[in-house]
N, C-alpha and C positions, 0 to 999 in steps of 0.2 A: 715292590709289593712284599708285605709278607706273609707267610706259609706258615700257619698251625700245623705242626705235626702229631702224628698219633702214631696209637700203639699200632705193630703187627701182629697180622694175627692169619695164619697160613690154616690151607687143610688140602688133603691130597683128594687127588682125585681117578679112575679109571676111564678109561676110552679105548675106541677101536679104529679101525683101518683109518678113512680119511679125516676122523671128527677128531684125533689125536692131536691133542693142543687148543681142541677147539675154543675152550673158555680158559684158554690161559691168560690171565692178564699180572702184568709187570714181571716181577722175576722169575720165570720157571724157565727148565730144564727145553732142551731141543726137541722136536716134535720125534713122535716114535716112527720109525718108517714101516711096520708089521702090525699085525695085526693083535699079537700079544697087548694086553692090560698095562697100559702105561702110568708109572707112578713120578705125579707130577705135584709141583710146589706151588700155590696161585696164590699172590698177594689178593686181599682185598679191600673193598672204599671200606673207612672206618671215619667216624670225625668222633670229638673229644665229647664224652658225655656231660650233662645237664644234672641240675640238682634233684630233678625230680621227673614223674614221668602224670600226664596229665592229658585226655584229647584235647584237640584245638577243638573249640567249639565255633557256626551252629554245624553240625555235621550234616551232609550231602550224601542224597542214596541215587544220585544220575550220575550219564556219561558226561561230561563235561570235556571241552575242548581248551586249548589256551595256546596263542601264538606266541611264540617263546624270537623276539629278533634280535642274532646278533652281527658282530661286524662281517660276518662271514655266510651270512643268508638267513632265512628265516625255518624254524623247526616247530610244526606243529605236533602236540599230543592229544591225547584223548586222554583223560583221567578216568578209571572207572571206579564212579563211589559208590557202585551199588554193591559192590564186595569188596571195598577198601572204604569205608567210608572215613574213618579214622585219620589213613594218609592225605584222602584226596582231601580232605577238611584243612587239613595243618598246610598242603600246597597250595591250594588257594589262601589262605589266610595271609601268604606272604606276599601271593599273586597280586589280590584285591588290596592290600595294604600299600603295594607300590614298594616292599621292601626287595623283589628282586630284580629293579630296575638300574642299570648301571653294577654290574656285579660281573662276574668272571669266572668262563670254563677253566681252569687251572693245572687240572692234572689231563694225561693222558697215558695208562694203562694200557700196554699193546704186549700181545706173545710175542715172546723172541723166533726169530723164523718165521712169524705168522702178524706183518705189522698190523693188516687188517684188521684182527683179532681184537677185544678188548673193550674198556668201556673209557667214557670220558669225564671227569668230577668236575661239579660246577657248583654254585652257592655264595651263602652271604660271607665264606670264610671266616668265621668267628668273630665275627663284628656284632659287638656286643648291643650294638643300638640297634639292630636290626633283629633279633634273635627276638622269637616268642619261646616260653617253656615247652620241655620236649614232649612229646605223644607217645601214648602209647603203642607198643609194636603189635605190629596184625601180620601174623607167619603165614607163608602162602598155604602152607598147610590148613590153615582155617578160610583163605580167599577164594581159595583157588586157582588164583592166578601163578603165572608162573613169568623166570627172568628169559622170555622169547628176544628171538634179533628186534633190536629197538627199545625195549624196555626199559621204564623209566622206576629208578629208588632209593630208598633213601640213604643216605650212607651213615655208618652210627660205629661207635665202641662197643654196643651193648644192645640189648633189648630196653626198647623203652627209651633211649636215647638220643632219637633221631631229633634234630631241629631244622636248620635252613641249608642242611646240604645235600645235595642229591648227586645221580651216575645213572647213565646210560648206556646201556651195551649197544655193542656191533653188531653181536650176533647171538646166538642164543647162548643161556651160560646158566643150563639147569645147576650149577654145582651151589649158584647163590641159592639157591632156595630152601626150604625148610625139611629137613629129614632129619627122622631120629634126635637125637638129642640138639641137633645142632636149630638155633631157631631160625640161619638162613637172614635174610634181607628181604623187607618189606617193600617189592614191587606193587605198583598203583594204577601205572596205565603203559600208554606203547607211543612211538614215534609213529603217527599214520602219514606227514609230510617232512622231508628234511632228513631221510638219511642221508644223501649223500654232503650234506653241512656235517652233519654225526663225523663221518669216515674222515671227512678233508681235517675237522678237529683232530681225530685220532691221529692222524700221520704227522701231523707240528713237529718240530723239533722241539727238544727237550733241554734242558740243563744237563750235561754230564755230572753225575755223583752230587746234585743237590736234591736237598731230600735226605730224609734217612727212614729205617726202617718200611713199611711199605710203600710207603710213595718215592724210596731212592731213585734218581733217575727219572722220574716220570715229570718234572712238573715244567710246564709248557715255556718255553721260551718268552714267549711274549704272547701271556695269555689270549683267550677271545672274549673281547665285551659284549656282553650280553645287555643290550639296549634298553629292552622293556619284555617286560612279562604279561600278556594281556588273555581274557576270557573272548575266545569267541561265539557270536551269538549264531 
């Protein structure tokens, strides 16, 4: 199989007593054991940007659910478009189209010392027959929403750039989200069935030193196929 890579792109973060590491994922530093301010290094999901930035049209202002099956169990979401409507448009788009049927979880992103910890990268991999133009970016700062344990978004190089790839955390990982100048990653909805498929992804073995830049080391041994992508009623 092959692995588009991308750019890294790090930002530090503070925490306290036990949540110390909490949203580390791929290469950071060992958890702090006190309760002083820990200055840590967290890769994050990035995929390669699109020529242009566009919503997926028609856009969706409900909750919408979709059974996501792969070889490893089945993982339900809730999409919420009434304050993503933008994302949750462009996710179904790919849903209803049949483009993320037979496609692969690929990376997995875990803190060092903390394997739980992390999210897991899945999508159409840069597979250009499959790829609709990218959507525009909706910061939780305007959603609302935030990257809570389970949370499902997009992964992008940019604002505006997001197309058929996505990540879902373990746990909660406020650092993805929008503050200050940073615009953060456009979460959509939550895992409300299948975390423990989430986690058993998370844990896979990995490639030693394949990959580079953010995804080094991370990407799964022998990915998980994800079957079919479906809307449930």
């Amino acid at each position: 199989m092959r692995y588009w890579l991308m750019p890294e792109r790090k930002f530090r973060l503070a925490a306290f007593g036990a949540f110390l590491s909490l949203a580390g994922c791929g290469d950071v530093s060992g958890p702090a054991n006190d309760a002083a301010a820990s200055k840590e290094t967290i890769e994050r999901p990035v995929v390669i940007p699109g020529e242009r930035s566009t919503p997926a049209p028609p856009l969706t202002h409900e909750l919408v659910r979709v059974r996501m099956e792969t070889d490893m169990g089945p993982i339900v979401i809730e999409l919420n478009g009434r304050r993503a409507p933008v994302t949750t448009s462009n996710f179904l788009r790919y849903v209803d189209a049949g483009r993320y049927d037979d496609i692969f979880f690929y990376r997995a992103a875990r803190t060092r010392g903390h394997a739980h910890r992390g999210f897991i990268q899945g999508g159409i991999n840069r597979n250009y027959r499959r790829m609709f133009p990218p959507v525009a970016h909706e910061a939780t700062s305007e959603t609302g929403l935030s990257h809570v344990e389970g949370a499902i978004s997009m992964a992008r190089s940019a604002p505006g750039a997001a197309m058929g790839e996505f990540f879902i955390t373990s746990v909660a990982i406020p650092q993805m989200d929008a503050e200050g100048e940073d615009p953060g990653y456009a979460t959509f909805g939550r895992v409300v069935e299948g975390m423990d498929v989430v986690r058993e992804i998370l844990a896979l073995p990995t490639i030693p030193n394949a990959g580079r830049g953010a995804m080094r080391d991370q990407m799964i041994r022998e990915p998980v196929r994800i079957i079919s992508v479906r809307r449930e009623e």
